[in-house]
C-alpha positions in Angstrom: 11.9 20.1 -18.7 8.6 19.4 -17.1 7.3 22.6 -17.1 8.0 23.0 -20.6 6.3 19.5 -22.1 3.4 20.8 -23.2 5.7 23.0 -25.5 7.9 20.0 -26.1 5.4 17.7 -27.3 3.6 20.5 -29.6 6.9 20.9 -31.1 7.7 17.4 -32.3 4.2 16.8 -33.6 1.8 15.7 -30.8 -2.0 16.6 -31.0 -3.1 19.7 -28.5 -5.3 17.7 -26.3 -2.7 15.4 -25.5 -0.1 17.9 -24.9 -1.8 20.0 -23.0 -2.8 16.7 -20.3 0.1 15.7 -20.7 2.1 18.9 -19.7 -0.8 19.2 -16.8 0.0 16.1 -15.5 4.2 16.3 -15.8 3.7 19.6 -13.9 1.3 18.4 -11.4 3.9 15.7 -10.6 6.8 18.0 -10.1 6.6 17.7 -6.1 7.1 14.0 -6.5 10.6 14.8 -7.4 11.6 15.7 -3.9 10.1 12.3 -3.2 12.7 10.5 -5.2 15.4 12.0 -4.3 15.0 10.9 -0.7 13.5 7.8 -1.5 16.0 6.4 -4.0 19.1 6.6 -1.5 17.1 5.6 1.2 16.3 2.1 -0.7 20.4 1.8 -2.2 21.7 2.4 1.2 19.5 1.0 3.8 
C-alpha cells in the first residue's frame, strides 16, 4: 500500500503536489517497518 499512495491519493481526489510528497515520503519510510516489527514485541513482552 505504500508504494502505491501517490496513486491512492490521486484517485480519491488529492491535489498532485501533495500526492506526490506524500507517496515520497510513505515510500521513504518503508524500512521503518522492519523497525516496528522488532520494536513492538520487544516493548509487549519485555
Amino acid at each position: 500500500m505504500y508504494i502505491f499512495a501517490t496513486s491512492l491519493l490521486l484517485l480519491i481526489g488529492q491535489p498532485a503536489s501533495i500526492s506526490r510528497a506524500a507517496g515520497t515520503f510513505a515510500t521513504l519510510m518503508l524500512p521503518q517497518l522492519f523497525a516496528y516489527a522488532l520494536n513492538y514485541p520487544m516493548t509487549k513482552f519485555l
